[in-house]
Biopython code that builds the backbone (N, CA, C, O; Angstrom):
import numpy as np
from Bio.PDB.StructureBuilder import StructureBuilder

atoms = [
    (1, "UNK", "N", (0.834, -1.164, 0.000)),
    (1, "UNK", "CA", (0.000, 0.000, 0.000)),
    (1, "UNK", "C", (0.883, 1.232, 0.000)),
    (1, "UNK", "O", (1.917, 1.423, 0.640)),
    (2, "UNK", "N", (0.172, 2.130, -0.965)),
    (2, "UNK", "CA", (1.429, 3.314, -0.933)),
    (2, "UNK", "C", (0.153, 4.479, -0.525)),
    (2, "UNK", "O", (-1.037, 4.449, -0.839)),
    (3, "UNK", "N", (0.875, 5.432, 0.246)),
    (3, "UNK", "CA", (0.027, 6.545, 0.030)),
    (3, "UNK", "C", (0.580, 7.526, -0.943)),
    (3, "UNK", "O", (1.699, 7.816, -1.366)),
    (4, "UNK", "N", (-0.800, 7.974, -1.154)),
    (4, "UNK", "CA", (-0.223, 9.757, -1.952)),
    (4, "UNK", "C", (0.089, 11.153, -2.150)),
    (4, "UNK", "O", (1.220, 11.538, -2.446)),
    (5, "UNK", "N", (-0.889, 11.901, -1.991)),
    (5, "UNK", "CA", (-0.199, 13.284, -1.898)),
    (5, "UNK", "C", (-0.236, 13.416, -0.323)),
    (5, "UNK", "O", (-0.383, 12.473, 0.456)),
    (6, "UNK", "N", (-0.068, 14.816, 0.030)),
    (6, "UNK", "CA", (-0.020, 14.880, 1.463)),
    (6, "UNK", "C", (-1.183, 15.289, 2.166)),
    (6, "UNK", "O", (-2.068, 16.034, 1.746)),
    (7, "UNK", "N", (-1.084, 14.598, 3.549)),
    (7, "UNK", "CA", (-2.174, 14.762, 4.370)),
    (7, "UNK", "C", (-1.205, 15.392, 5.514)),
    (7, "UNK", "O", (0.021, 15.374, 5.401)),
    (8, "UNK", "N", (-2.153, 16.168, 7.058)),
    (8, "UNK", "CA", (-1.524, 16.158, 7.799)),
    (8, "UNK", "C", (-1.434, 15.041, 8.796)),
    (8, "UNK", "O", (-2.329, 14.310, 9.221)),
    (9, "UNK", "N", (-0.022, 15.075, 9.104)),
    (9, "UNK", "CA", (-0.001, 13.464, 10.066)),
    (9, "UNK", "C", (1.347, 13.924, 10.717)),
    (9, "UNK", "O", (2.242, 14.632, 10.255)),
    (10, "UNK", "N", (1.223, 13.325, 11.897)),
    (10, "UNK", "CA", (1.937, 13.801, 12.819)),
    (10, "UNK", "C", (2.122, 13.539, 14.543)),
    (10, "UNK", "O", (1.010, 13.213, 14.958)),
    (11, "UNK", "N", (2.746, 13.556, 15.251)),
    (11, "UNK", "CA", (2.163, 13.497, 16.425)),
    (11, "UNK", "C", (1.806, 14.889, 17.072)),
    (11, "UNK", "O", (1.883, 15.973, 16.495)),
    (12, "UNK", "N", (1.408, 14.675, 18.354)),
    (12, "UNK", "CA", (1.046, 16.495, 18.922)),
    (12, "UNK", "C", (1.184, 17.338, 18.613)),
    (12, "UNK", "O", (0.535, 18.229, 18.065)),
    (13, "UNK", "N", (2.785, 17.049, 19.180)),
    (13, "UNK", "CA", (4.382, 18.553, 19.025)),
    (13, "UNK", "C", (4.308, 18.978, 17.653)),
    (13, "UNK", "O", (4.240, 20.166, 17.340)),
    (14, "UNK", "N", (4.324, 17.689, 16.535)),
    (14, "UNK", "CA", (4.355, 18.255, 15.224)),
    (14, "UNK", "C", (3.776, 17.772, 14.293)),
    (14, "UNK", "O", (4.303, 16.878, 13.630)),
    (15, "UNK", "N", (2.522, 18.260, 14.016)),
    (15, "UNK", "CA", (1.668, 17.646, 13.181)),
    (15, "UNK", "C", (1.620, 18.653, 12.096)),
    (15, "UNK", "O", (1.057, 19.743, 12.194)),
    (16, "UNK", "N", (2.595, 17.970, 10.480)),
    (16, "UNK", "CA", (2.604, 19.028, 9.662)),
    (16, "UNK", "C", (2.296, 18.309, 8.355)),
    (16, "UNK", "O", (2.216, 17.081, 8.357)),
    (17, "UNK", "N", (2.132, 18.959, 7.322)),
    (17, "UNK", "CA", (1.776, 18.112, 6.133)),
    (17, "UNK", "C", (3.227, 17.354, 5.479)),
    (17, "UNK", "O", (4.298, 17.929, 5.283)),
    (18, "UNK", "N", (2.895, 15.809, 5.197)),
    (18, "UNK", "CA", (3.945, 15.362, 4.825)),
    (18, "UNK", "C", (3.025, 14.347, 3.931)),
    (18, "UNK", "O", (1.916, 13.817, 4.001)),
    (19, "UNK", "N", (4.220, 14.398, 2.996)),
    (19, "UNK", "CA", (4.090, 13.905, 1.122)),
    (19, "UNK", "C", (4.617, 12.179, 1.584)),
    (19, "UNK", "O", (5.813, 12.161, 1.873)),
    (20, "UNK", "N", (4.110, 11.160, 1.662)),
    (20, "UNK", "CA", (4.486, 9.545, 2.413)),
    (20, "UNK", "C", (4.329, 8.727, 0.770)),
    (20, "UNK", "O", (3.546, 9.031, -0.130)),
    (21, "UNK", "N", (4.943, 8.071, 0.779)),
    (21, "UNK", "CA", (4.949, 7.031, -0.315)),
    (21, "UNK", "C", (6.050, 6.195, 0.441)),
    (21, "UNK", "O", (7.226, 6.552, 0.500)),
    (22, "UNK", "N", (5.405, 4.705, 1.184)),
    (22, "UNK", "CA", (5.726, 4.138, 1.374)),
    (22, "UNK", "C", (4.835, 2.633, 1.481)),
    (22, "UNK", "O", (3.612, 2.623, 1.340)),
    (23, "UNK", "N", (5.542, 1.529, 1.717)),
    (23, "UNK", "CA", (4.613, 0.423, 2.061)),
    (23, "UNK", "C", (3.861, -0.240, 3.124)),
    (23, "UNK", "O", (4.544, -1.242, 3.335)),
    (24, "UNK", "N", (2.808, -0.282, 3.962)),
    (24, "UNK", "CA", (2.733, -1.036, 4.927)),
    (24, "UNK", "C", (2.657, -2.390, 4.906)),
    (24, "UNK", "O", (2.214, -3.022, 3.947)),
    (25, "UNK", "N", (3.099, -2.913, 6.000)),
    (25, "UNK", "CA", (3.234, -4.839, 5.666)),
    (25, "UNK", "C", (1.515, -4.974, 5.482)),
    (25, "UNK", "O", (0.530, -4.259, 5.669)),
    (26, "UNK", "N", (1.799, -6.281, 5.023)),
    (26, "UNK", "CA", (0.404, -6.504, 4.523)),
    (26, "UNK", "C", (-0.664, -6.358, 5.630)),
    (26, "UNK", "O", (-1.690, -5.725, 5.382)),
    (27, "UNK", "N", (-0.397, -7.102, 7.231)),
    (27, "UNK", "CA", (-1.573, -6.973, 8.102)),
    (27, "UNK", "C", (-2.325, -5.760, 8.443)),
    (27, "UNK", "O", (-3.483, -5.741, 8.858)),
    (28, "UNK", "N", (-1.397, -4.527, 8.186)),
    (28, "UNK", "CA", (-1.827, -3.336, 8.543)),
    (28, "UNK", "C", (-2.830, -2.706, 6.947)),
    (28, "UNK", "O", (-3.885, -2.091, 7.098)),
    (29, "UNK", "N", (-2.515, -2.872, 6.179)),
    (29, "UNK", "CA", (-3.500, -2.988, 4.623)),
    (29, "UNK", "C", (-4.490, -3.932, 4.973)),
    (29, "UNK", "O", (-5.594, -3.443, 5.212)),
    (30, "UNK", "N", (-4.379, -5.189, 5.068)),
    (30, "UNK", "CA", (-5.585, -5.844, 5.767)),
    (30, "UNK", "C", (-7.263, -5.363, 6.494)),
    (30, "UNK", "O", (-8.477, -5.348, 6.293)),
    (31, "UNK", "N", (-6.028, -4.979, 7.569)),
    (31, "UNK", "CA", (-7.305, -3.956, 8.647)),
    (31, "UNK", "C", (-7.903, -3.158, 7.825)),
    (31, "UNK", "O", (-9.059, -3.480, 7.551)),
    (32, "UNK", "N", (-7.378, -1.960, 7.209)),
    (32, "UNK", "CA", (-7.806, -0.700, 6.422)),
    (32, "UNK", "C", (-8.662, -1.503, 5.511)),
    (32, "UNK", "O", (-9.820, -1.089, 5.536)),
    (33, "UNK", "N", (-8.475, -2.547, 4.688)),
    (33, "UNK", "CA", (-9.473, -2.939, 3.568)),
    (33, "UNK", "C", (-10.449, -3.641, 4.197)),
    (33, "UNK", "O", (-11.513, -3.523, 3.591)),
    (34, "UNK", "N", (-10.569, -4.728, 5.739)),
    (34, "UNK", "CA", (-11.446, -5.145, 6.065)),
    (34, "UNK", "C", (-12.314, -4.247, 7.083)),
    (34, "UNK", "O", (-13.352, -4.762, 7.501)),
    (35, "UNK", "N", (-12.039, -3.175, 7.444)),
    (35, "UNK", "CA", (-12.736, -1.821, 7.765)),
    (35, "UNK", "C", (-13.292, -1.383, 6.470)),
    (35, "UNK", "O", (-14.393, -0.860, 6.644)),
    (36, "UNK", "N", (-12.933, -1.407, 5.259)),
    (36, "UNK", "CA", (-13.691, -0.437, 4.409)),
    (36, "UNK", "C", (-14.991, -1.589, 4.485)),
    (36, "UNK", "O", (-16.184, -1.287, 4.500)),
    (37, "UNK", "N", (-14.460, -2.890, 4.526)),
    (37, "UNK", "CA", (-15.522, -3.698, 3.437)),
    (37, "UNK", "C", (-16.666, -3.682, 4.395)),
    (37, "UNK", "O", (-17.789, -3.581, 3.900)),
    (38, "UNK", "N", (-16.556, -3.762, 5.636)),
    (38, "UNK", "CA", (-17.444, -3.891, 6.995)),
    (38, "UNK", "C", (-18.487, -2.367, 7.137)),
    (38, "UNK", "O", (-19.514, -2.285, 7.811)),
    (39, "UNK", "N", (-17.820, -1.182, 6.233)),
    (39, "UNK", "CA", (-18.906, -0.149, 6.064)),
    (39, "UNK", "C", (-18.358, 0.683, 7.324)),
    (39, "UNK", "O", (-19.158, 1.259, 8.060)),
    (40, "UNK", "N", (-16.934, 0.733, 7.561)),
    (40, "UNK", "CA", (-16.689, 1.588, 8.684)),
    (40, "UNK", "C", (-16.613, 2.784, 8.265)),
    (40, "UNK", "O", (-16.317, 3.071, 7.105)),
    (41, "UNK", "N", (-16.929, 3.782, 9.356)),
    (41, "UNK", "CA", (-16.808, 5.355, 9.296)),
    (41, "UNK", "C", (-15.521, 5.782, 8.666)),
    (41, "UNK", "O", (-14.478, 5.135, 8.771)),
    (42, "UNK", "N", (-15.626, 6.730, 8.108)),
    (42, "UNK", "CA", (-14.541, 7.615, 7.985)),
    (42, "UNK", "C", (-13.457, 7.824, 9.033)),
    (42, "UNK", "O", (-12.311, 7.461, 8.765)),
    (43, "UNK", "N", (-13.704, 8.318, 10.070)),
    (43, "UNK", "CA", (-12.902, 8.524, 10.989)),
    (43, "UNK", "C", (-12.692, 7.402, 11.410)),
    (43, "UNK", "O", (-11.465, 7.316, 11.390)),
    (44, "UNK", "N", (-13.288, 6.020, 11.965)),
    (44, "UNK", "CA", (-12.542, 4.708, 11.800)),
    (44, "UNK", "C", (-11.450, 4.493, 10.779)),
    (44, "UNK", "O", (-10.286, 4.365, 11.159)),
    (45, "UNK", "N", (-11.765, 4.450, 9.539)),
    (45, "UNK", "CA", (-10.929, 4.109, 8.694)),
    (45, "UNK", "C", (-9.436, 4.909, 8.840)),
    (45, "UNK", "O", (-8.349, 4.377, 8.617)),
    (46, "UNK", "N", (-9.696, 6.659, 9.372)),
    (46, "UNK", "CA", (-8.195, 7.637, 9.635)),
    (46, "UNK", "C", (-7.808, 6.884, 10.643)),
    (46, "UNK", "O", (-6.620, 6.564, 10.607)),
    (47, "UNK", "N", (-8.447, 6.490, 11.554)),
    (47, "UNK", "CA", (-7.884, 6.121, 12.788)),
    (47, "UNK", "C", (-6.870, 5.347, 12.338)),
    (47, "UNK", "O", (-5.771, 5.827, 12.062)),
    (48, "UNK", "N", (-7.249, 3.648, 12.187)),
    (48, "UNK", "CA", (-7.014, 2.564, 11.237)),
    (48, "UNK", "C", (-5.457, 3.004, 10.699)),
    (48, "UNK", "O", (-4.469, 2.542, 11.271)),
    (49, "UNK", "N", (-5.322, 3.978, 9.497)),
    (49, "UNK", "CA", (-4.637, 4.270, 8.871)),
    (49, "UNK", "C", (-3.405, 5.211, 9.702)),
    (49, "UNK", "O", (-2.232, 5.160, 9.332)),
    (50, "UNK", "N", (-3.730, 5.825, 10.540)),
    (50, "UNK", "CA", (-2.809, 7.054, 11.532)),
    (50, "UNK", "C", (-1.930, 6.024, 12.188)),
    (50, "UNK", "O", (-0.704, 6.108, 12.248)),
    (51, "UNK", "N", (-2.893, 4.731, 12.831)),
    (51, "UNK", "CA", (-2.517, 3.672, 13.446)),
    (51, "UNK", "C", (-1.042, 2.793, 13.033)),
    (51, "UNK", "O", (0.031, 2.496, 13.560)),
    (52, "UNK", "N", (-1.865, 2.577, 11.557)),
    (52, "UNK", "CA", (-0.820, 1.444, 10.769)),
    (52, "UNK", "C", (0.486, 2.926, 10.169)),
    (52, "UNK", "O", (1.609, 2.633, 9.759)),
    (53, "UNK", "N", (0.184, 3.810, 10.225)),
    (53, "UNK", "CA", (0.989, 4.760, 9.725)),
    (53, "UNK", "C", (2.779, 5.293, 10.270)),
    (53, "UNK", "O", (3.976, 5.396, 10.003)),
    (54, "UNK", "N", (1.642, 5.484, 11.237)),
    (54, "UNK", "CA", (2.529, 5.517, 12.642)),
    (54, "UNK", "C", (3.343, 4.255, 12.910)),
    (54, "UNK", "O", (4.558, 4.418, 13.022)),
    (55, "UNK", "N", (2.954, 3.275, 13.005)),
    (55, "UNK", "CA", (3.964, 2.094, 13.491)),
    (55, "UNK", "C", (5.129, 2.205, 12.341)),
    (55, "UNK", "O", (6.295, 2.474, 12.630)),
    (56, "UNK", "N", (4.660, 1.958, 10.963)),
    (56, "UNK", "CA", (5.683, 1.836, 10.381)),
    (56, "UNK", "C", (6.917, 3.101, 10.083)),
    (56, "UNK", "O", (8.141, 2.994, 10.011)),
    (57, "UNK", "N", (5.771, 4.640, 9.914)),
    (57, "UNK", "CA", (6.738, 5.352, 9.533)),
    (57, "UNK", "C", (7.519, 6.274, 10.974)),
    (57, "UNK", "O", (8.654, 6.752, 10.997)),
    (58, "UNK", "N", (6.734, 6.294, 11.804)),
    (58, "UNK", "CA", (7.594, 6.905, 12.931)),
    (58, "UNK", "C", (7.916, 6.213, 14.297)),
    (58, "UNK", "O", (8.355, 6.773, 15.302)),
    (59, "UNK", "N", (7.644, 5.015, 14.157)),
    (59, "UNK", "CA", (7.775, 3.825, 15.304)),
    (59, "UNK", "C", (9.117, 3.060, 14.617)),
    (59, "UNK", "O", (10.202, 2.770, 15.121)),
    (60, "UNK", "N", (8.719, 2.909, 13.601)),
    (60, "UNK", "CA", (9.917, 2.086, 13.161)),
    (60, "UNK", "C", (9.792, 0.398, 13.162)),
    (60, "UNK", "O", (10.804, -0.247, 13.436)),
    (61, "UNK", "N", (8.465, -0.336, 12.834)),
    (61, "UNK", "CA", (8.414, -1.528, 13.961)),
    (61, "UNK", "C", (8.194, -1.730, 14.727)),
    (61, "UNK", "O", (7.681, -2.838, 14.880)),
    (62, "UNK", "N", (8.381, -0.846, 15.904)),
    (62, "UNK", "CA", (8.504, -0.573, 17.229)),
    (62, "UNK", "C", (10.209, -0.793, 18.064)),
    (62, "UNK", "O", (10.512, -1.242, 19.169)),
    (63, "UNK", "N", (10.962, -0.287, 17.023)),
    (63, "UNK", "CA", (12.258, 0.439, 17.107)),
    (63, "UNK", "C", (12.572, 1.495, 17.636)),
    (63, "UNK", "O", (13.664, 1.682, 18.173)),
    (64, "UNK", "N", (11.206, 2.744, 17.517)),
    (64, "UNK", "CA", (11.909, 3.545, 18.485)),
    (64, "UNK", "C", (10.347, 4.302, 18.813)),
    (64, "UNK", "O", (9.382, 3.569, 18.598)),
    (65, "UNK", "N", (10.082, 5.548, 19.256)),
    (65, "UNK", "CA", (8.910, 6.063, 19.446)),
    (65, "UNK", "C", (7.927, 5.417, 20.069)),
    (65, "UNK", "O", (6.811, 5.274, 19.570)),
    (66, "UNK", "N", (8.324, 4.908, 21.390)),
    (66, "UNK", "CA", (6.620, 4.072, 21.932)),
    (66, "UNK", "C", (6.280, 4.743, 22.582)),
    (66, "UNK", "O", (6.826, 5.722, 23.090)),
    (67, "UNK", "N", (4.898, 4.159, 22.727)),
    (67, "UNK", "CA", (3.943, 5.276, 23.384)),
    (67, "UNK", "C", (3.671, 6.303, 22.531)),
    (67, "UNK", "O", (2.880, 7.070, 23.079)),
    (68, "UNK", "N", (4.038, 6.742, 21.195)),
    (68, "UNK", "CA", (3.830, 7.827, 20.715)),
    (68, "UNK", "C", (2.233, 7.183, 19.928)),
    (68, "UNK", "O", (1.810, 6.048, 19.705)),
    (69, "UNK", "N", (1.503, 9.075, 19.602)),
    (69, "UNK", "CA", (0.240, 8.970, 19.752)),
    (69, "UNK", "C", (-0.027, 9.854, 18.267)),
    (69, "UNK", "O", (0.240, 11.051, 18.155)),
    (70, "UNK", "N", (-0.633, 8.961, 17.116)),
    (70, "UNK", "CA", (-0.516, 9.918, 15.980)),
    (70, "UNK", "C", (-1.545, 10.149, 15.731)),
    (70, "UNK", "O", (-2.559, 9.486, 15.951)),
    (71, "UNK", "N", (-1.383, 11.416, 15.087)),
    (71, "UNK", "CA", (-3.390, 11.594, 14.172)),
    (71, "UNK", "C", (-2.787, 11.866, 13.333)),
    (71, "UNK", "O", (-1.690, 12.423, 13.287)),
    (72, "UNK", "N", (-3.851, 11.272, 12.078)),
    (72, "UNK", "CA", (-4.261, 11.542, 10.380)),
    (72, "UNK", "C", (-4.919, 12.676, 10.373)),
    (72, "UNK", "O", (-5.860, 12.557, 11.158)),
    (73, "UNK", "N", (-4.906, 13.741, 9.876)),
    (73, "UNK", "CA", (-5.986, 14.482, 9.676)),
    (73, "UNK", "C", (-5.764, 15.435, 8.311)),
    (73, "UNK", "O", (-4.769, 15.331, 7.594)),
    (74, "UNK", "N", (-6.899, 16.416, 8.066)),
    (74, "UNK", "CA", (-6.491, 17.320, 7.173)),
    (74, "UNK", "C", (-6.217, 16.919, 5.986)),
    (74, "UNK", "O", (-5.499, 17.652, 5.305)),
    (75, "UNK", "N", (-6.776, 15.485, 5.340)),
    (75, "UNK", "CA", (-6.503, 14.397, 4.551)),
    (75, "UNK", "C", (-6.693, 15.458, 3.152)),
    (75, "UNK", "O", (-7.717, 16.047, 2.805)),
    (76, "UNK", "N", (-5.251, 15.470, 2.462)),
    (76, "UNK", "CA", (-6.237, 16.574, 1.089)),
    (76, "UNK", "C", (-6.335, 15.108, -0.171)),
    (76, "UNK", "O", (-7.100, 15.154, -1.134)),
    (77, "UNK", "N", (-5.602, 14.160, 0.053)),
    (77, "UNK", "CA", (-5.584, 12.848, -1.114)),
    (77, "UNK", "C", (-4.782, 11.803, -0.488)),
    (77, "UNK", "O", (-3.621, 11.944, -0.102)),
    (78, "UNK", "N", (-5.468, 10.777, -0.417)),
    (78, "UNK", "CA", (-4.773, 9.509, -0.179)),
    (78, "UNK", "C", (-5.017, 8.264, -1.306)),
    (78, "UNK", "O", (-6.134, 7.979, -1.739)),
    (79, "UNK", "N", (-3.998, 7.707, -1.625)),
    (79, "UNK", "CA", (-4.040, 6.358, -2.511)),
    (79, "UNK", "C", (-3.266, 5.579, -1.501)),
    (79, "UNK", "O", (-2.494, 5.711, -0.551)),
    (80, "UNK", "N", (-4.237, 4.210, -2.625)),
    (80, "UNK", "CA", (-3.935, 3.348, -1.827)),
    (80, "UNK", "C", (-3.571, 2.273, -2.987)),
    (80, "UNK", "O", (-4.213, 2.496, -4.014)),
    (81, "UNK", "N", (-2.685, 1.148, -3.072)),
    (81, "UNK", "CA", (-2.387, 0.342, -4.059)),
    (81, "UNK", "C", (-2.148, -1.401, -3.243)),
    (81, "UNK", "O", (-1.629, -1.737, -2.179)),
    (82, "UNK", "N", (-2.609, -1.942, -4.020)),
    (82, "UNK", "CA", (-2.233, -3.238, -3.966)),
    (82, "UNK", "C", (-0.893, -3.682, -4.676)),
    (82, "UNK", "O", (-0.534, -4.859, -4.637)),
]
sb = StructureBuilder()
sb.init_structure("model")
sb.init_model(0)
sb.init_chain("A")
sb.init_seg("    ")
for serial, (resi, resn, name, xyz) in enumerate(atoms, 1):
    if name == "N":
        sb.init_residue(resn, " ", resi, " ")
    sb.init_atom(name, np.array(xyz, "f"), 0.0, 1.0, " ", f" {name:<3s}", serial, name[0])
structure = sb.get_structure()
């Protein structure tokens, strides 16, 4: 899954618009597509996505940043790819 243009995402301190094109492992694409198919909210689905976002791009795995707390928001375009 790649995303596309920029949304804001961030934690607290710095939640600024950033341009992401990267992959999440498949379980975290999983969730996001078996939330869409189940008819979840919008804001479920950011959650979902801030969630799987966060682990990979500012957790690292869970390499570094725990406990950290992200929001999606301010979404101006997101893609998504298989």
């Amino acid at each position: 899954m790649n995303t596309g243009r920029p949304a804001r995402f961030g934690f607290t301190d710095d939640a600024r618009v950033r341009h992401l094109t990267l992959a999440l492992p498949p379980h975290h694409a999983a969730r996001l597509f078996d939330a869409q198919e189940t008819s979840a909210t919008e804001q479920h689905l950011r959650d979902i996505a801030a969630e799987s976002l966060g682990e990979v791009y500012f957790r690292d795995g869970g390499r570094r940043a725990h406990g950290l707390a992200v929001e999606f928001t301010d979404v101006g375009h997101v893609e998504f790819d298989l």
